[in-house]
ZAMARGU-4260 file (C-alpha; in steps of 0.2 Angstrom, whole numbers, plus 5000, padded with zeros to 4 digits):
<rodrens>
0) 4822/4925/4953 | 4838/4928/4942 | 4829/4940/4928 | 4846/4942/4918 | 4851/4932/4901
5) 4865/4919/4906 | 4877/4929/4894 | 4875/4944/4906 | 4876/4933/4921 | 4894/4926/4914
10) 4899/4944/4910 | 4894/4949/4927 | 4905/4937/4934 | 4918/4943/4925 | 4916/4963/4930
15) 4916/4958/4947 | 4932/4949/4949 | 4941/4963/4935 | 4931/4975/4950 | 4937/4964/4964
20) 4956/4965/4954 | 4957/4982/4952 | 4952/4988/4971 | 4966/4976/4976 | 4977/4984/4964
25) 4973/5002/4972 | 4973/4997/4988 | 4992/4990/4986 | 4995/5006/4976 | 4991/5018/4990
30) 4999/5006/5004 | 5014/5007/4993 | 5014/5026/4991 | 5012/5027/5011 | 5027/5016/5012
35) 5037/5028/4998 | 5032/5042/5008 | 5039/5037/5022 | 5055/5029/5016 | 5059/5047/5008
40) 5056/5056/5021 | 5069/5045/5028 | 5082/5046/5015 | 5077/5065/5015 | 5077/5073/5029
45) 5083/5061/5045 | 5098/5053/5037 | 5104/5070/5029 | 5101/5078/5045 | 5110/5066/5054
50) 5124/5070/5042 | 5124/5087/5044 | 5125/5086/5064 | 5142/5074/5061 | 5149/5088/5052
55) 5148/5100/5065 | 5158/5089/5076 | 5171/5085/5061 | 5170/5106/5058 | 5173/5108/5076
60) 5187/5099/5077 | 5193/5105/5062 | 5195/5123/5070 | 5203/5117/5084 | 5216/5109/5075
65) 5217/5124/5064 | 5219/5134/5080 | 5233/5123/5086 | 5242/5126/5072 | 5242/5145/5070
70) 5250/5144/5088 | 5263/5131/5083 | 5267/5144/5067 | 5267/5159/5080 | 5281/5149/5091
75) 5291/5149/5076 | 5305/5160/5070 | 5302/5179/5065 | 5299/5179/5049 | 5291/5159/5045
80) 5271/5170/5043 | 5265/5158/5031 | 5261/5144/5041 | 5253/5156/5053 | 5241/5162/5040
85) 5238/5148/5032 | 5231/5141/5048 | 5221/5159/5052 | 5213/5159/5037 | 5206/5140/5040
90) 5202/5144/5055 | 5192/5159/5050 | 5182/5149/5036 | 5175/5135/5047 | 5166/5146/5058
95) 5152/5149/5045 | 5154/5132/5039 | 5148/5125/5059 | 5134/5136/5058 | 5128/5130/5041
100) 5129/5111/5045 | 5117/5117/5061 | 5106/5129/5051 | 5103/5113/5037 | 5100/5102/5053
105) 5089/5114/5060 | 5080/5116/5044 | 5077/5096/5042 | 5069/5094/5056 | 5057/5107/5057
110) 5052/5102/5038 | 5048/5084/5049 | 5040/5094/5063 | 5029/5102/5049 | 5025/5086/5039
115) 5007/5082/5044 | 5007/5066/5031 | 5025/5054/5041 | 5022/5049/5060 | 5036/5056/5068
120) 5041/5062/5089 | 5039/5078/5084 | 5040/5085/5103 | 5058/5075/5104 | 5060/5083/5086
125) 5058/5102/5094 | 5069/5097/5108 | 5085/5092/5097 | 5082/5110/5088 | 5080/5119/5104
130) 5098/5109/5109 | 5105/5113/5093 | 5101/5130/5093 | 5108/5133/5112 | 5122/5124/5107
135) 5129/5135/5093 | 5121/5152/5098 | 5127/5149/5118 | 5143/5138/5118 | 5148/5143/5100
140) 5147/5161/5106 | 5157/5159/5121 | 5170/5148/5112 | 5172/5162/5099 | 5174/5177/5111
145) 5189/5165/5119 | 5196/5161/5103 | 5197/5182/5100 | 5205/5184/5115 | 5216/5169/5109
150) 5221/5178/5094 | 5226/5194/5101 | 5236/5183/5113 | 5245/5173/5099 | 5247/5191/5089
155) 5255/5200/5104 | 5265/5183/5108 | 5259/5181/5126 | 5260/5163/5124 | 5259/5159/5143
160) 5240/5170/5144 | 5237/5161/5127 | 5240/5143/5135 | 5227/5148/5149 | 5215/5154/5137
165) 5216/5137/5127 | 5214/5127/5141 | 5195/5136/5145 | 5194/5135/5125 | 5195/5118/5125
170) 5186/5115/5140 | 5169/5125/5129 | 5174/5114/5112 | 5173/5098/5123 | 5157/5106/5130
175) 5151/5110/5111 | 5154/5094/5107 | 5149/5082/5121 | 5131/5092/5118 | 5134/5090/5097
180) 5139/5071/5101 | 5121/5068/5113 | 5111/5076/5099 | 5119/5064/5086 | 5113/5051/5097
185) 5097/5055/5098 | 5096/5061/5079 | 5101/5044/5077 | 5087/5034/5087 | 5075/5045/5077
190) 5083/5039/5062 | 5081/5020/5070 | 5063/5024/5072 | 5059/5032/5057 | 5067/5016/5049
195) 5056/5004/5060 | 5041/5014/5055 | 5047/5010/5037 | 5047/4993/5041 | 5033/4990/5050
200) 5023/5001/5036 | 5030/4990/5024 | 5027/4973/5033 | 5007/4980/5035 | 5007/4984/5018
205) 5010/4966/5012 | 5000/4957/5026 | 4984/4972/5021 | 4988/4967/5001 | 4988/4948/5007
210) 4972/4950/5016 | 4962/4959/5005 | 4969/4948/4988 | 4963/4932/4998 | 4945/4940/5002
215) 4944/4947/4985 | 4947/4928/4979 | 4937/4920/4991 | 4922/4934/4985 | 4926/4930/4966
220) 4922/4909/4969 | 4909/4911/4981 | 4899/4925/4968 | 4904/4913/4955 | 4898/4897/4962
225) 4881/4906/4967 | 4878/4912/4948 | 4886/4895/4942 | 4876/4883/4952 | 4860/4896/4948
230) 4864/4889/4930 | 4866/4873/4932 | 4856/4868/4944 | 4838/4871/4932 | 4849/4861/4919
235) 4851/4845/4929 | 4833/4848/4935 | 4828/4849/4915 | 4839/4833/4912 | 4832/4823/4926
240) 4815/4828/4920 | 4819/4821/4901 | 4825/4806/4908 | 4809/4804/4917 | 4799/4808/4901
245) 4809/4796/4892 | 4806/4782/4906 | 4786/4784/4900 | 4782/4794/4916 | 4774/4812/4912
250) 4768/4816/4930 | 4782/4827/4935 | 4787/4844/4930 | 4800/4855/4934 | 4799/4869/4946
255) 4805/4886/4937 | 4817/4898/4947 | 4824/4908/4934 | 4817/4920/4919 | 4834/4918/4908
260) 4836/4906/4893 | 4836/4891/4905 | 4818/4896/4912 | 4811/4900/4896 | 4816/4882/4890
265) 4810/4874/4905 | 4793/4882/4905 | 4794/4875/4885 | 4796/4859/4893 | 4782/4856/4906
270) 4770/4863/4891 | 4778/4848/4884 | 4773/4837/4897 | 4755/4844/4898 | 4753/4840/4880
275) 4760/4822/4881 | 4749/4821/4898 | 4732/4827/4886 | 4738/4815/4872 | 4740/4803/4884
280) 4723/4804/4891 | 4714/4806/4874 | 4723/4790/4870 | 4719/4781/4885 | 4699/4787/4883
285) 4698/4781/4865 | 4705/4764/4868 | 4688/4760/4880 | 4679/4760/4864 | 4688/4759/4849
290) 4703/4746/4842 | 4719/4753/4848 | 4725/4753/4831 | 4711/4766/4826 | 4716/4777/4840
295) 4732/4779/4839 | 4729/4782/4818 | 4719/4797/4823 | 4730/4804/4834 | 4745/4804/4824
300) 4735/4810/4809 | 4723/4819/4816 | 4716/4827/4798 | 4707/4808/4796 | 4695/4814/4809
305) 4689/4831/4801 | 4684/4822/4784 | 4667/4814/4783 | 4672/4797/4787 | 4674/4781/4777
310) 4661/4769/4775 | 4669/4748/4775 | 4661/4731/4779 | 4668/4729/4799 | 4660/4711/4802
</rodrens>
């Protein structure tokens, strides 16, 4: 039995589809967030660490170049230094600059590692910082204690020991950056992956929004069409019943399912009835014995009856 006024019953209907709106709206929200999340920690962290290991390849040649120039300056004529130190002092300043690039790297991914909140390979995370770090702290040590000796070569002009010494140089830079280059790589398919988690996220996001806006509709017209018809199916119930009364038949009554406005009036209604019935039966009973004409006159003034009466010549 619906207990509530109809005004409460269409405000009901309202609040739950504004409830129905805003815990769609919530839900998308957070889904959304989730997707930002994880489309910065893309942009933040493996894109820029990406960046940061292509640098230490570009840093690495960079050196080498450097260090092929301060032995082109060497070869020159007594006296042509500045090339030479111009080249040396390059050469010295992108050492740090290698080990910066690797240390940001470094620092990127274990700031993904440690990021409970992003799906991420964090075992194939460790091993790229492992790889990183053996590379600059193992080759990058070996290739400086060569490009020592390389220098002390070039300073004494023992060009024949210093070409020897290149040549294993070069073979531990191609080294350095054969391993640089397969770390790249594999940055780079956690970059892809991190991008298809983005996607994927995001694709989910808008099927999850989808799903839940159609159940939140589909809720919404069902809830309304159950409080709806519960209104008007006792009015087409009370309209079927006038018509009936209106048609001269009074032995029907209408059945009373709710306690709003609509039940109040249709108990108002079959109290209605029960009267006309009575008045109807009072009517039928008089007429055994008295002209019609006379009955219906006390009934539709009734006062008549509660005087004395009224004495006239009848035949």
């Amino acid at each position: 039995m619906f207990r509530n006024s109809i005004r409460q019953k269409i405000v009901g209907i309202a609040a739950g589809l504004i409830i129905l709106a805003v815990i769609t709206s919530l839900l998308s929200m957070v889904m959304a967030g989730q997707v930002g999340h994880l489309l910065d920690e893309l942009t933040n962290r493996y894109i820029p660490a990406y960046g940061h290991l292509a640098r230490v390849n570009i840093r690495a040649l960079e050196r080498s170049l450097a260090m092929r120039r301060m032995m082109m300056a060497k070869m020159q004529a007594p006296g042509e230094d500045s090339g030479y130190e111009s080249a040396r002092k390059a050469f010295e300043e992108i050492e740090p600059l290698i080990k910066r690039e690797a240390d940001a790297a470094r620092t990127l991914i274990d700031a993904i590692i440690a990021d409970p909140s992003t799906p991420s390979d964090n075992a194939a995370l460790g091993r790229l910082d492992d790889r990183i770090d053996n590379a600059v702290n193992d080759l990058l040590m070996r290739l400086n204690a060569e490009n020592k000796t390389l220098l002390e070569q070039i300073d004494a002009k023992d060009f024949a020991a210093a070409r020897a010494t290149t040549l294993r140089a070069d073979g531990l830079r191609d080294d350095f950056n054969t391993r640089i280059e397969g770390i790249r790589s594999d940055m780079l398919a956690q970059v892809a992956s991190a991008a298809a988690k983005v996607m994927s996220a995001q694709q989910r996001a808008i099927i999850i929004s989808g799903v839940v806006t159609a159940i939140a509709a589909i809720l919404g017209f069902v809830f309304a069409m159950l409080v709806g018809s519960g209104i008007t199916r006792p009015v087409m119930r009370l309209l079927e019943s006038t018509r009936e009364v209106e048609a001269g038949r009074l032995d029907g009554a209408i059945t009373i399912t709710t306690q709003d406005e609509i039940g109040q009036l249709s108990a108002a209604f079959n109290r209605m009835i029960e009267t006309l019935r009575h008045n109807q039966r009072i009517r039928e009973t008089f007429g055994r014995y008295i002209n019609p004409r006379i009955a219906e006159g006390l009934l539709e003034q009734p006062a008549i009856a509660a005087t004395e009466g009224q004495r006239r010549v009848a035949s």
